[in-house]
C-alpha positions as CSV (number, residue, x, y, z in Angstrom):
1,X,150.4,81.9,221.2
2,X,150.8,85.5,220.6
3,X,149.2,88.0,223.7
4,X,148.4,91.9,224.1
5,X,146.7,93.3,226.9
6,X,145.1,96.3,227.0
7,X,143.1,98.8,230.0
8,X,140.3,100.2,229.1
9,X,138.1,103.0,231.2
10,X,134.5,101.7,232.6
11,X,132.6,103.8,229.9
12,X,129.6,102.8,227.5
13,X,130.9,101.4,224.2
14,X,129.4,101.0,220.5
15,X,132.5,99.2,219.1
16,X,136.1,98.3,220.2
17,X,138.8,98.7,217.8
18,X,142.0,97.0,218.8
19,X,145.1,97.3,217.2
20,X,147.3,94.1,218.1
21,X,150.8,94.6,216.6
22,X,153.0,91.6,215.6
23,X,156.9,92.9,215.9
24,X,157.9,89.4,214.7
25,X,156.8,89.9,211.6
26,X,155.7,93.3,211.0
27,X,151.8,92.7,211.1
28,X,149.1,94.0,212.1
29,X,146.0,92.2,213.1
30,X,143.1,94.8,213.5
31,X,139.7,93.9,214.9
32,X,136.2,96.0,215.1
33,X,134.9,94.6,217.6
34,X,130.6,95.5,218.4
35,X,129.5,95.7,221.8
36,X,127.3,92.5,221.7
37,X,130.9,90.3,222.0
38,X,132.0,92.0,224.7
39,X,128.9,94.0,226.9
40,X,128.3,91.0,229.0
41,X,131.5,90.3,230.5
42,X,132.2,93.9,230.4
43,X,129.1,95.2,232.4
44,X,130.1,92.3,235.0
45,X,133.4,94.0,235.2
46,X,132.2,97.5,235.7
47,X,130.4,96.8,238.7
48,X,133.2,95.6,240.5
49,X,135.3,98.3,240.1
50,X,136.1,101.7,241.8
51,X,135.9,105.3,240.5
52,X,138.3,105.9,237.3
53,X,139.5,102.5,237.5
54,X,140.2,100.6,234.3
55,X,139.1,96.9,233.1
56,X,141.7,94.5,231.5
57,X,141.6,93.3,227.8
58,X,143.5,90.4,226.1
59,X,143.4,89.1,222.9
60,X,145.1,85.7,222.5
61,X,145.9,84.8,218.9
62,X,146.1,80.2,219.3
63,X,148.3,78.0,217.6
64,X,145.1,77.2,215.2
65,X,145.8,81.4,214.3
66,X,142.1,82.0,216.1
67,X,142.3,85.0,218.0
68,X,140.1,85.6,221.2
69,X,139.0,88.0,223.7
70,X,139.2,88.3,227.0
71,X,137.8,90.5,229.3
72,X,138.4,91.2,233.2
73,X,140.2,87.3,233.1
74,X,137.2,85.8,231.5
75,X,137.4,83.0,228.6
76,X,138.0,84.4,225.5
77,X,135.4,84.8,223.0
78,X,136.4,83.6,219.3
79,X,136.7,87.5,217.7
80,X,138.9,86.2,214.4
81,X,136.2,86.8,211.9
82,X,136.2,90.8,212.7
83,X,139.5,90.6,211.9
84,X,140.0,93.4,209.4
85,X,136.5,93.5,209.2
86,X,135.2,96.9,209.5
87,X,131.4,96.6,208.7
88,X,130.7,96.9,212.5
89,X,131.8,100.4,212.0
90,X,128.9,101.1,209.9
C-alpha cells in the first residue's frame, strides 16, 4: 500500500485538497475532499490539542487501489471517488 502523511493547522475547513504524489510512477492522485468526510474526526482532534499545534493526515491508497483517509490515527474513510473529482469545489 502506498502512504503520505500530512499536518494540518486546527482551523475551520470547507474542502481539503490533497495532493498525493506517486514517484514510482510519476502520478498524481488528487482528491477534493468536503468537510462532511472529515469534520467529525477532525473536531474530535481539535479539542485535544494545544495552541498552534497541528493534526495528522494519511491517505492510504490499498492493494484493491481504494484510497482512504485518516485523521488524528482514526480508520480511514473510503475518499477514492473524489479522486480527481473537483465538483466539491463548486
Amino acid at each position: 500500500a502506498d502512504k503520505w502523511e500530512f499536518e494540518v493547522p486546527a482551523k475551520s475547513y470547507e474542502i481539503w485538497m490533497l495532493l498525493c504524489w506517486r514517484a514510482q510512477d510519476n502520478r498524481l492522485h488528487d482528491f477534493a475532499v468536503p468537510q462532511g468526510v472529515f469534520s467529525t474526526d477532525f473536531s474530535i482532534a481539535k479539542r485535544n490539542l494545544g495552541k498552534n499545534a497541528k493534526i495528522p493526515i494519511r491517505v492510504i491508497r490499498t492493494e484493491g487501489n481504494r484510497f482512504f483517509l485518516g485523521v488524528a490515527g482514526k480508520t480511514g474513510k473510503d475518499i477514492t471517488d473524489f479522486r480527481g473529482d473537483y465538483d466539491p469545489l463548486r
